[in-house]
VOGU-3710 file (C-alpha; in Angstrom, 3 decimals, decimal comma):
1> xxxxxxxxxx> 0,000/0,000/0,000  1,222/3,769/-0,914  1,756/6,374/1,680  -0,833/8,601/0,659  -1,846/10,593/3,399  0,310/12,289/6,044  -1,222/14,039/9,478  0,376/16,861/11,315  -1,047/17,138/14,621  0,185/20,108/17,091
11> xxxxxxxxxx> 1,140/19,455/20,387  -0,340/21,649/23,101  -1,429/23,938/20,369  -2,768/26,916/22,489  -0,186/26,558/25,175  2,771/26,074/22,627  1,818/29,114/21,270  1,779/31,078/24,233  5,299/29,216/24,957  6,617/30,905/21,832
21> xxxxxxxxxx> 4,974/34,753/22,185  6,392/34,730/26,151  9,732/33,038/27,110  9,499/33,753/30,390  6,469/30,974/29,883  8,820/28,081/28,383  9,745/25,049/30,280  7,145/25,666/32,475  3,487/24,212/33,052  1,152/26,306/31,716
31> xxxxxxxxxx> -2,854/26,331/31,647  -5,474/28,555/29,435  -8,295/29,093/30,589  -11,403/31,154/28,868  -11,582/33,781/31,728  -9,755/34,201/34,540  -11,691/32,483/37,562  -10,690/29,747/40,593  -13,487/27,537/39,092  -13,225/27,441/35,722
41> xxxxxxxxxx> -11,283/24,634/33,693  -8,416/24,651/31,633  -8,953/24,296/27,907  -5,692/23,751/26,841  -2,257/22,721/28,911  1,536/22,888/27,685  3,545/19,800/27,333  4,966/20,547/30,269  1,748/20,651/32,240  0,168/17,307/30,760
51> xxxxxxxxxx> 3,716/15,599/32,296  2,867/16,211/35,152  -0,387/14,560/34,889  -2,934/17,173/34,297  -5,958/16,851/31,933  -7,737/19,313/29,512  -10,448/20,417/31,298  -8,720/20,222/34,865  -10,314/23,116/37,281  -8,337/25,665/37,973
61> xxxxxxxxxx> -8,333/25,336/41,531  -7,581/21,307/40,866  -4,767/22,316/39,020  -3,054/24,639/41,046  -3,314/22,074/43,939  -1,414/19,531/41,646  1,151/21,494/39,903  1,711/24,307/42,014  3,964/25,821/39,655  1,470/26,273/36,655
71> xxxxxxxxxx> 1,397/29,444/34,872  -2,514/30,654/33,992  -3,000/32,593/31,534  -6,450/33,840/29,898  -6,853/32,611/25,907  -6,389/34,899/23,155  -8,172/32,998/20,203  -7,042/35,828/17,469  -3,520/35,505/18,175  -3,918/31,273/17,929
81> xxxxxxxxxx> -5,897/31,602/14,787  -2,671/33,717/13,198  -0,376/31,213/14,414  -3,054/28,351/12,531  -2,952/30,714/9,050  1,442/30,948/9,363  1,195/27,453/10,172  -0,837/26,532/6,971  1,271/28,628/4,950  3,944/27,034/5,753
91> xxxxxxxxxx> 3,307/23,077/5,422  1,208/24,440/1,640  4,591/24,755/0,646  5,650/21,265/0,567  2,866/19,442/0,180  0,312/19,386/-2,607  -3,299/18,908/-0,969  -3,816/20,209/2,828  -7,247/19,193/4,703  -8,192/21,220/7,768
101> xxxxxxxxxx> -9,289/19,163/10,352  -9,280/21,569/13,694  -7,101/24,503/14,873  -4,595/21,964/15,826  -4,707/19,485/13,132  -4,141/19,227/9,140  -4,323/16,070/6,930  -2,287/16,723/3,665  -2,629/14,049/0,794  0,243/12,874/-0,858
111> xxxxxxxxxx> -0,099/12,323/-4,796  3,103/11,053/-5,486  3,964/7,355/-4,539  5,754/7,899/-1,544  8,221/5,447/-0,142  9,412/5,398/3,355  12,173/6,750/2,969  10,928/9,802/1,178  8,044/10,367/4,124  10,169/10,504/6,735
121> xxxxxxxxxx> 12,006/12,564/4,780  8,963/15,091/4,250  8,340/15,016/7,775  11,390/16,134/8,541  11,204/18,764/6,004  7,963/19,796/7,208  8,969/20,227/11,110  12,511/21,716/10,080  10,441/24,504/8,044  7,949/25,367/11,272
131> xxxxxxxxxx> 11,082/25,700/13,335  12,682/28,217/11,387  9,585/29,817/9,985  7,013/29,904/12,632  8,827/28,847/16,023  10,803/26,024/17,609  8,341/25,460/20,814  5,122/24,676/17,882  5,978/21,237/17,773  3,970/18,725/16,417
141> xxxxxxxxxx> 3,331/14,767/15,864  2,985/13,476/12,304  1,352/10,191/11,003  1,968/8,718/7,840  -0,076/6,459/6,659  -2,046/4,856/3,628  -5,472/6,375/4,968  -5,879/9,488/6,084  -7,939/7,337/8,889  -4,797/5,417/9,533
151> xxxxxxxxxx> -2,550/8,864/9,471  -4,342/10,286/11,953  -4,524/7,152/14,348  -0,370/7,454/13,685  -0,374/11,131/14,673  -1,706/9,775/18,311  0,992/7,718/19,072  3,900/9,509/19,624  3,514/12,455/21,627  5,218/15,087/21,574
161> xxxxxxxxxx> 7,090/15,474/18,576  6,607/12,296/17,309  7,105/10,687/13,889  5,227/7,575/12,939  5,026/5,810/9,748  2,325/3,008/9,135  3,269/0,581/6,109  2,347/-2,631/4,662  4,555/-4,448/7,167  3,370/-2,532/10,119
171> xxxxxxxxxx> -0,525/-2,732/9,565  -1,910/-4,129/11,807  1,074/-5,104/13,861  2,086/-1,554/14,953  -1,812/-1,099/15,391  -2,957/-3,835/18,334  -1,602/-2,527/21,314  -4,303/0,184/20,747  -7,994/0,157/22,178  -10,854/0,705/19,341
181> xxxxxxxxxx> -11,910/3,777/20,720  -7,990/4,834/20,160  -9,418/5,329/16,173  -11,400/8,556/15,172  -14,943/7,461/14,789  -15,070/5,031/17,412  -17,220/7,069/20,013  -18,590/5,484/23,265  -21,996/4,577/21,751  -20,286/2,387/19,101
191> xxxxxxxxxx> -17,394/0,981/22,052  -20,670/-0,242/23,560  -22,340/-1,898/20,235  -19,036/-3,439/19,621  -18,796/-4,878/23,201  -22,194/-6,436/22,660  -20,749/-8,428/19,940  -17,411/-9,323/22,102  -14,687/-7,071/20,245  -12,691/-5,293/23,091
201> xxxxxxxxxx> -9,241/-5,462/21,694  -7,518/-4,044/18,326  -6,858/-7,771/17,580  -10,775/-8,639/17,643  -11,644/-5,340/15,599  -9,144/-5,852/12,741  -10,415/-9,631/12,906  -13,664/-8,754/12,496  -15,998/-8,479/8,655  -17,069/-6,154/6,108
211> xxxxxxxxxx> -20,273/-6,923/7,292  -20,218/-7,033/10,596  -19,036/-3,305/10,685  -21,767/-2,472/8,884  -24,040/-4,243/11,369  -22,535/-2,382/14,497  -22,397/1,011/12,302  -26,339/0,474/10,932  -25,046/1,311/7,554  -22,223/2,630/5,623
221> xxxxxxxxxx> -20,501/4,273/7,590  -19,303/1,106/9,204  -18,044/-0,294/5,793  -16,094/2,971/5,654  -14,469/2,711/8,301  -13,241/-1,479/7,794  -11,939/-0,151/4,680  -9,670/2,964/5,922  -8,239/0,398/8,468  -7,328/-1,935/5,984
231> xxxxxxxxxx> -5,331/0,679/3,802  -8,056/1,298/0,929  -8,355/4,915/0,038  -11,303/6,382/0,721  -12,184/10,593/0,507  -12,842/12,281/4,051  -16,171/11,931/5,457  -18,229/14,349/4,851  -18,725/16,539/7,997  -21,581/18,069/8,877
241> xxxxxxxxxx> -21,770/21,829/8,705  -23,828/25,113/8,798  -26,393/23,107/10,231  -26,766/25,279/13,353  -24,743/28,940/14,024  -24,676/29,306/17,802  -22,517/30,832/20,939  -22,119/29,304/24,299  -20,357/30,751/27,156  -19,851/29,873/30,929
251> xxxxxxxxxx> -20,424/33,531/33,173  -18,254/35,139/35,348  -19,053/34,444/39,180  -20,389/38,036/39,574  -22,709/37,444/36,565  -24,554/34,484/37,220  -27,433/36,442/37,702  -30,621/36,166/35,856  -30,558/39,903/34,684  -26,838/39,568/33,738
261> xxxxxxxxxx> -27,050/35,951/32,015  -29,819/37,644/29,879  -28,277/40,326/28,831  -25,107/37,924/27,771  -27,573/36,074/25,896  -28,538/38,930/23,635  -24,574/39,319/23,077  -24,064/35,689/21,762  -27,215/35,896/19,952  -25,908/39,474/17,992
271> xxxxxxxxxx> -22,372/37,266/17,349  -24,410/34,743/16,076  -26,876/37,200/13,861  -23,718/38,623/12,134  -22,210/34,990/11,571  -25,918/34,335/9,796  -25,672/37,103/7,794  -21,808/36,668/6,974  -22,784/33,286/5,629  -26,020/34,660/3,820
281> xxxxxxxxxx> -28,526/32,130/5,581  -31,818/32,464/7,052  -32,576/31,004/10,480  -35,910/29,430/10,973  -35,946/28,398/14,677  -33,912/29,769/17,753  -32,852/28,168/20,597  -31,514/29,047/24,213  -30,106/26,949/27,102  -29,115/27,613/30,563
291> xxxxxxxxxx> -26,954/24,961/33,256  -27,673/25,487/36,417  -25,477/25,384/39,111  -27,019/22,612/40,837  -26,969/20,572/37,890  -30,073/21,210/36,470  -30,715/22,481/33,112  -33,363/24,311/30,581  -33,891/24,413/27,107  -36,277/26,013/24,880
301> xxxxxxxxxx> -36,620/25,954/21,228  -38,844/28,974/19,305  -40,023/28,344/15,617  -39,876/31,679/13,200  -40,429/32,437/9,652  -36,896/32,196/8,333  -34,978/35,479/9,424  -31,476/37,078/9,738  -32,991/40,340/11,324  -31,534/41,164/14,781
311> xxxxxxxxxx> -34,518/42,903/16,098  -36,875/39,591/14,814  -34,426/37,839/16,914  -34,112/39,581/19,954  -37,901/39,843/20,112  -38,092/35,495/19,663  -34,991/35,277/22,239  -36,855/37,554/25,221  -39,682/35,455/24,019  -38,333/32,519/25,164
321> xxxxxxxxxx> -36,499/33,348/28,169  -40,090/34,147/29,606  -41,220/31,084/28,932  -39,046/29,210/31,598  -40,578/27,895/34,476  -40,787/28,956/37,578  -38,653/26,583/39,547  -35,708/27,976/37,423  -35,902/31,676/38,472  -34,255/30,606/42,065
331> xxxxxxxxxx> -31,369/28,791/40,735  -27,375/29,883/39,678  -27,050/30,320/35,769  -23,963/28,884/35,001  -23,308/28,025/31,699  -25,611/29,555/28,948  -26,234/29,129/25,128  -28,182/30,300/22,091  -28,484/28,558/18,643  -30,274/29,335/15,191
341> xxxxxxxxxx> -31,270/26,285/13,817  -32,968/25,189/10,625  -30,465/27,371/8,107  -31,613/28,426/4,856  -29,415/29,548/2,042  -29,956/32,820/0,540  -30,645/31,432/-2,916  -33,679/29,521/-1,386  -35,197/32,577/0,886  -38,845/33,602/-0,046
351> xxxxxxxxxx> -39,385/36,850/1,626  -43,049/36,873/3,077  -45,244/39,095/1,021  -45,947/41,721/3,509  -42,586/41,849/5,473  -40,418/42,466/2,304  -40,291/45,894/2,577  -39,080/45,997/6,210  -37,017/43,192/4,926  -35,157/45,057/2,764
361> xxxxxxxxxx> -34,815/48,368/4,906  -33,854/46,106/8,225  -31,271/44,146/5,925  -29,352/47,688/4,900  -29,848/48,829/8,385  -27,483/45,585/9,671  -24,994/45,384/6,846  -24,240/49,011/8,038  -24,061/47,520/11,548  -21,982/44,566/10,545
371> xxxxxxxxxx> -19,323/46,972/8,676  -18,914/49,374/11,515  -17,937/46,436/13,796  -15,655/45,438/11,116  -14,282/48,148/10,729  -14,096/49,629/13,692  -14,185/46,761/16,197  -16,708/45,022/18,031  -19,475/46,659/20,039  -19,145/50,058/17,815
381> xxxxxxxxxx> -22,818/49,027/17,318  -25,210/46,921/19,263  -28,415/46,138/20,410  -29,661/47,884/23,631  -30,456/43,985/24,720  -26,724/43,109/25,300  -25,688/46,562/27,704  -23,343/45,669/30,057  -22,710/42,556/28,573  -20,110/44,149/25,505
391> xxxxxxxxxx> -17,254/42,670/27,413  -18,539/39,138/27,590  -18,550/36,285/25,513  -15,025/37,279/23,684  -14,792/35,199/20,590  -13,874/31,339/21,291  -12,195/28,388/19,182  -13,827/25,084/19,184  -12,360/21,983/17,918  -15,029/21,919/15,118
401> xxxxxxxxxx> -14,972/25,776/13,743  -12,130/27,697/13,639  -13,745/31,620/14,356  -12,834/34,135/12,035  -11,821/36,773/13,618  -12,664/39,215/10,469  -16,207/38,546/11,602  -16,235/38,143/15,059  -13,886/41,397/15,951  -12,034/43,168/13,666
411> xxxxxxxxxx> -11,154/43,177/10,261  -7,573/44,036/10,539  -7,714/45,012/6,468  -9,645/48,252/7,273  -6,723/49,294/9,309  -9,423/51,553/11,657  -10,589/53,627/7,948  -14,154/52,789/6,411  -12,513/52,118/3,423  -10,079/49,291/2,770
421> xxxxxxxxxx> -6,871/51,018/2,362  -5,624/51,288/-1,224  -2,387/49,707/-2,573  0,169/52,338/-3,320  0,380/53,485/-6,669  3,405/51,142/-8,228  6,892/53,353/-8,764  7,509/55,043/-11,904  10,013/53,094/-14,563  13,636/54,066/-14,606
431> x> 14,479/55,348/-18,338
//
């Protein structure tokens, strides 16, 4: 089998990065966190703090207790995103075909017939041209492998800084020391439907049919998957996106408030209004979410004719906060959420007969809106709704969507002008 596929997977992304911005930061343990608070977990630790033995999502508190050394410091998601772009700059230059998978993770597909050799030679290449280009603490772990599947299962093995080739003579040898929910796509629901039909080990999976994947999978997906592991090419699955545009964010101690969890709402649901109208889709339903913190929990979903109008929102959103119950208004917000759900594309929006005129005078009204916060940063413009709340909710990176910070603060193009700045005229010809 060819080496098609090869997976570059950074270690401690967030941390790393902070590493190489701040010496006074390397060789130590360091933990971001989204906002600076005792009780809030870390989202990301530095190689040095995972050594130790802390884990992502470790409490603050918890973590201080067991590494009394560590280093907190408070995300800055633009500044990671830039390091993601230099990063992808970079590896585009020696490889042909690059596949985003997350902040911290690229799949680049090899078209040449690749020998061992050669790979590890790449790989080389690859982390000898972040080093000098980017920085020497962004380290990373590549995979090498016939399937991108496979690639990414090598990526995992050899942490940090690792190198790991998967041939024909190492598949499935290399592989069965490894538990099946060690391979992407192997969630807990499906380690449970393959316990029920008695395959614990990597030995017992790679053993095991065609068909019975497809049996534990219900469908395709399972036959996907048997193939990847045994080296056949297959493309990437197809992910699933755009199918909601939402915001979640866990408040400050001194806002968990009803009044001030509200008024946060409204802020993630104007992020998420502007992301709706960035991507030119309609919302037809909105939803909002609160976890208590006794562990309790409220959700409530509002059906609208498709919309990407602020106001329409707002008005759906204070519509269903006052539909919660009772019992609810006694309790701790903790952790709160909005969603728009059930996207439309542009191409498919009817506008309703007697609304298009508002329509049309609301939609020039918020593309104003939307450049002035582009241009001149966020807040410039909001909703009354979201006072006091301007600070909150700064813009986050989840593993599935990589923000852009164009939308979500501040176009850096404009350079603070309400004009993008023109190119300067090119210098005369010497005669």
């Amino acid at each position: 089998m060819p080496l098609r596929y090869l997976t570059i997977d950074f270690n401690s992304f967030f941390a790393s990065v902070e590493q190489q911005e701040r010496p006074e930061l390397r060789g130590k343990p360091v933990g971001i966190v989204p906002v600076m608070a005792e009780t809030t977990g870390c989202v990301a630790l530095s190689i040095e703090a995972k050594a130790l033995g802390l884990t992502r999502n470790a409490r603050v508190s918890d973590a201080r207790r067991l590494c009394p050394g560590i280093v907190i410091v408070e995300a800055r998601p633009e500044t990671y995103i830039a390091y993601h772009r230099r990063l992808k700059e970079t590896i585009a230059a020696l490889v042909p075909e690059m596949e985003v998978q997350s902040i911290d993770e690229v799949t680049c597909k090899l078209h040449a017939m690749v020998d061992r050799g050669a790979a590890e030679k790449l790989a080389k290449q690859i982390k000898a041209k972040i080093t000098r280009e980017v920085g020497p603490l962004l380290r990373s772990s590549i995979g090498i492998a016939p399937t991108w599947l496979l690639a990414k299962v090598a990526s995992d093995m050899q942490k940090p800084d690792g190198l790991v080739i998967l041939d024909d003579d190492d598949i499935p040898a290399k592989l069965l020391h490894l538990k099946p929910g060690d391979i992407a796509g192997i969630g807990p629901n499906i380690q449970r439907r393959l316990e029920e039909h008695g395959i614990t080990t990597m030995a017992q999976l790679y053993a095991a049919t065609m068909a019975e994947f497809r049996g534990i999978w219900g469908g395709v997906r399972g036959e996907q998957i048997w193939r990847l592991l045994h080296g056949e090419d297959l493309p990437y699955f197809e992910q699933k996106t755009g199918q909601s545009i939402g915001h979640g964010h866990v408040l400050p101690p001194a806002k968990r408030n009803h009044s001030d969890a509200l008024a946060v709402l409204h802020r993630l649901l104007q992020k998420a209004a502007m992301r709706l109208r960035h991507s030119q889709l309609y919302a037809s339903a909105l939803s909002a979410s609160v976890d208590y913190a006794d562990d309790t929990y409220w959700s409530e979903e509002i059906r609208l004719t498709e919309t990407q109008d602020s106001l329409r929102l707002t008005h759906a959103l204070n519509e269903v906060w006052g539909r919660r119950p009772e019992k609810f208004s006694r309790r701790k917000p903790l952790r709160i959420g909005v969603h728009l759900t059930g996207l439309i594309d542009l191409k498919l929006h009817t506008p309703d007969l007697f609304e298009e005129q508002t329509e049309q005078t609301r939609g020039k009204l918020f593309q104003a809106v939307d450049h002035l916060n582009k241009v001149l940063g966020k807040n410039t413009v909001y909703l009354g709704s979201a006072h006091g709340a301007t600070a909150d909710a700064p813009m986050r990176i989840a593993f599935t969507r990589i923000p852009e910070p164009e939308i979500e603060e501040i176009d850096r193009s404009y350079e603070g002008r309400l004009k993008k700045k023109k190119p300067p005229a090119p210098e005369p010809e010497a005669w």
